[in-house]
C-alpha positions as CSV (number, residue, x, y, z in Angstrom):
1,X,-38.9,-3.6,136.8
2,X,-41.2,-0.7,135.5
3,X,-41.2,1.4,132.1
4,X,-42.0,4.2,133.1
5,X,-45.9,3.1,133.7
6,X,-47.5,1.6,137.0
7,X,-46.0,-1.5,138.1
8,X,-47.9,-4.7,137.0
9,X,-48.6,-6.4,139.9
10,X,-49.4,-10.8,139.8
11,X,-52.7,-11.9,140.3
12,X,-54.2,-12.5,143.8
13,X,-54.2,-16.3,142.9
14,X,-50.5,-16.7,141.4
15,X,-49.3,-14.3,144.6
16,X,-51.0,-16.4,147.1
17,X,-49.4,-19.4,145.5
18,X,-46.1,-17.9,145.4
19,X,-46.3,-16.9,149.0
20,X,-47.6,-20.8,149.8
21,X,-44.2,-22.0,147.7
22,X,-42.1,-19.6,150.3
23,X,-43.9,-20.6,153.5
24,X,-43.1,-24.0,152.7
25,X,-39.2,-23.5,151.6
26,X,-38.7,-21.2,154.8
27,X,-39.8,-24.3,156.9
28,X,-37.6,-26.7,154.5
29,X,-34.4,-24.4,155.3
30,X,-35.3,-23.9,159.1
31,X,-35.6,-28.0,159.5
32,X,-32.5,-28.7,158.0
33,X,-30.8,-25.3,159.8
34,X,-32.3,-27.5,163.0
35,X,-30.9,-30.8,162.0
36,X,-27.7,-29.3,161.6
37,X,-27.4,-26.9,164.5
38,X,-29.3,-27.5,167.4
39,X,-28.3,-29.7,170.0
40,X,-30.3,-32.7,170.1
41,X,-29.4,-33.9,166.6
42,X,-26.0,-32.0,166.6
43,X,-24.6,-34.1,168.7
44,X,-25.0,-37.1,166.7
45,X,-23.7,-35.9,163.5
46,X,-20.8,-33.2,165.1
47,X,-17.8,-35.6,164.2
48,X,-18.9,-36.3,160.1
49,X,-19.7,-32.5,160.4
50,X,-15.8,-32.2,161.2
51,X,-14.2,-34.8,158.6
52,X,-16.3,-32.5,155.9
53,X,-15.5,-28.8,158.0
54,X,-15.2,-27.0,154.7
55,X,-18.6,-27.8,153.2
56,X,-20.6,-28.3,156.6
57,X,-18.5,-24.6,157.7
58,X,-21.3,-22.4,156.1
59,X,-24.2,-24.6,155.1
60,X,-26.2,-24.7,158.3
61,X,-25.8,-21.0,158.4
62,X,-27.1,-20.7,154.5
63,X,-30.0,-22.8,156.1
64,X,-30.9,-20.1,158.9
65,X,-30.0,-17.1,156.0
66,X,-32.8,-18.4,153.7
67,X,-35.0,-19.3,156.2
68,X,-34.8,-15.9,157.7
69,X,-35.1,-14.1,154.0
70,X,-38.5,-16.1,152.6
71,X,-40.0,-15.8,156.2
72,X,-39.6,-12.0,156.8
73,X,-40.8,-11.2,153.3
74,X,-44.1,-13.0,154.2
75,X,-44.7,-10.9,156.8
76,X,-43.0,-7.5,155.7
77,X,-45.3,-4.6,154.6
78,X,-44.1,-3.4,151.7
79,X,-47.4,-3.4,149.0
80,X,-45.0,-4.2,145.6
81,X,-43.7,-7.4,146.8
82,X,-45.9,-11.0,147.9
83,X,-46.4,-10.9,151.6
84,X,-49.4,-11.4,153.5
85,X,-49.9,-7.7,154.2
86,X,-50.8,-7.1,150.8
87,X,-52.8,-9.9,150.0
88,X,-54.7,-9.4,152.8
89,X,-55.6,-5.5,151.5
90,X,-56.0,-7.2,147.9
91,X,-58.5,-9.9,149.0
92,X,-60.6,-7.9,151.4
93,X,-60.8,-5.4,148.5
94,X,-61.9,-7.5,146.4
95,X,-64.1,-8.8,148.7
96,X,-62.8,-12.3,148.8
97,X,-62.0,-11.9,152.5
98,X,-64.6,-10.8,154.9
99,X,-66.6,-11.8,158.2
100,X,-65.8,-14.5,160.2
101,X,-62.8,-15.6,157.6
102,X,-61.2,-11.8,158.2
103,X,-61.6,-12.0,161.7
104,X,-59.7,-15.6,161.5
105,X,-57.2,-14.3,159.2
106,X,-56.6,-11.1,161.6
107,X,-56.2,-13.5,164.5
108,X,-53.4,-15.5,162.6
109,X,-51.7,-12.3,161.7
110,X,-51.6,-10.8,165.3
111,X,-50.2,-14.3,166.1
112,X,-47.5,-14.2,164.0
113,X,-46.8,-10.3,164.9
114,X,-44.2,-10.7,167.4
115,X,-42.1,-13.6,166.0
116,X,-42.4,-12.1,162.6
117,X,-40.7,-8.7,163.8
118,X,-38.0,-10.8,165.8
119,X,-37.1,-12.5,162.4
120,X,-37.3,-9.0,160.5
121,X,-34.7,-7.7,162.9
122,X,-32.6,-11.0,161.8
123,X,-33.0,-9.9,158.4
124,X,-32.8,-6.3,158.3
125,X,-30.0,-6.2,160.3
126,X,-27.7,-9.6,160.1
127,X,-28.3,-10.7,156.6
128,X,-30.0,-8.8,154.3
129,X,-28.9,-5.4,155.3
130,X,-25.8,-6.0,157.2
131,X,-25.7,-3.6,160.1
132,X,-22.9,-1.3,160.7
133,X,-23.9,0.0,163.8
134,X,-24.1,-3.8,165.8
135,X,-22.2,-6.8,166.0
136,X,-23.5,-9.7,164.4
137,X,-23.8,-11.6,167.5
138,X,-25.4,-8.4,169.0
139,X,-28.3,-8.7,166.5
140,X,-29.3,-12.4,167.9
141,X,-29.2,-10.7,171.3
142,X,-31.9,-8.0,170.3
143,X,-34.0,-10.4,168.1
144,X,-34.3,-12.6,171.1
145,X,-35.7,-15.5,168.7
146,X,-35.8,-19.1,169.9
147,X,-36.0,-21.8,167.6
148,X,-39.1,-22.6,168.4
149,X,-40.5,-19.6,168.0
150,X,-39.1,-19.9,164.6
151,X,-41.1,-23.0,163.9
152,X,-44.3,-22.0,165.4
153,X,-44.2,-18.7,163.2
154,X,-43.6,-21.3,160.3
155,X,-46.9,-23.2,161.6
156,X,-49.2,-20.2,161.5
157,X,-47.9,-18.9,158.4
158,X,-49.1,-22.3,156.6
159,X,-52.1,-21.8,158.3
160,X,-52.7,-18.1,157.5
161,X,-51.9,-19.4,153.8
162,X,-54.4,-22.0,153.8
163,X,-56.9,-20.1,155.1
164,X,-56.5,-17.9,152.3
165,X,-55.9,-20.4,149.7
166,X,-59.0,-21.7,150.8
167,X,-60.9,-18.8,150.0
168,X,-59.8,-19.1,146.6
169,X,-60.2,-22.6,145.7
170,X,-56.4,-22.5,145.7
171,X,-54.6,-25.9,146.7
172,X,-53.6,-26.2,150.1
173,X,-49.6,-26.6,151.3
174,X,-48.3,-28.7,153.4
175,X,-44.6,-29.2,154.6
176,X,-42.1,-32.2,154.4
177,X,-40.1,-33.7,156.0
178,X,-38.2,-35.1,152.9
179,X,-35.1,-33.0,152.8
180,X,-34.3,-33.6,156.3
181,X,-34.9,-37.7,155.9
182,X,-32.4,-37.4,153.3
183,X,-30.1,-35.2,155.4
184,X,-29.9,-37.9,157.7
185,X,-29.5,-40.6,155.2
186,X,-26.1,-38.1,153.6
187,X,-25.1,-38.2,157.0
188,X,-25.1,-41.7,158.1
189,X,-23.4,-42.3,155.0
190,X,-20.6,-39.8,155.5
191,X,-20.3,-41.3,158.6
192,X,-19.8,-44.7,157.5
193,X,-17.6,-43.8,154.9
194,X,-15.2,-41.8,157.5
């Protein structure tokens, strides 16, 4: 929100942390997406997925929305919101990010360049901006994302983040595999309670 002045813009240090926190909730919501919708766990939990059809109807797809959402916006290039685009500009500004570290940090970002563009097309077109022009199935086609392209862009964006938090004496992030244990545990239970 502005008043009419330049927009105040976060610190380096409390926007790198913020984009740490997203990095870490876009893998929470694309493990439990997996747990729920890909095959090799699928197929274990399908029939309790069935007895509970009206909650377990839009969840995994929730999972995969939010996912999509806090993973594009790490990699979009807009300057006015916290992505790694504009951290990176801000840091090497400052000067916080150069040589070898830059280099390392560029290599991460080319990396991540094609997966990050396949999920922007998820997002830009399927969720966030809702395309009139495609089908919905039509946008997975273009995309052309696997799932484990999914998780690998996950992997180098913690990376990417670390190296950066690094630079700046900021705490490093690590994911967990917490939500997921207890998705399990929810669904065993639902099971033996069908």
């Amino acid at each position: 929100m502005t008043t009419g002045t330049a927009q105040h813009q976060l610190s380096i240090d409390q926007r790198l942390d913020r984009l740490g926190q997203h990095i870490v909730r876009a893998r929470l919501f694309l493990d439990l997406w997996s747990y729920f919708e890909l095959d090799d766990t699928r197929k274990h939990i399908i029939e309790t997925m069935r007895d509970y059809n009206e909650f377990f109807r839009f969840t995994p797809h929730a999972y995969l929305l939010t996912y999509c959402i806090y993973i594009a916006g790490a990699f979009e290039k807009r300057r006015d919101t916290i992505n790694f685009g504009a951290l990176i500009r801000d840091m090497t500004g400052a000067g916080h990010l150069q040589g070898s570290q830059e280099a390392e940090v560029a290599a991460l970002m080319l990396t991540a360049k094609s997966a990050a563009g396949k999920v922007a097309i998820l997002r830009n077109n399927a969720f966030a901006h809702r395309t009139s022009a495609v089908s919905y199935n039509d946008v997975f086609d273009l995309a052309k994302v696997s799932p484990a392209e999914l998780r690998e862009l996950t992997d180098v964006a913690l990376k990417l983040f670390n190296a950066m938090a690094a630079l700046r004496g900021a705490t490093k992030q690590y994911f967990t595999e917490l939500p997921t244990r207890d998705a399990k545990s929810m669904m065993a239970a639902l099971a033996n309670k069908s």
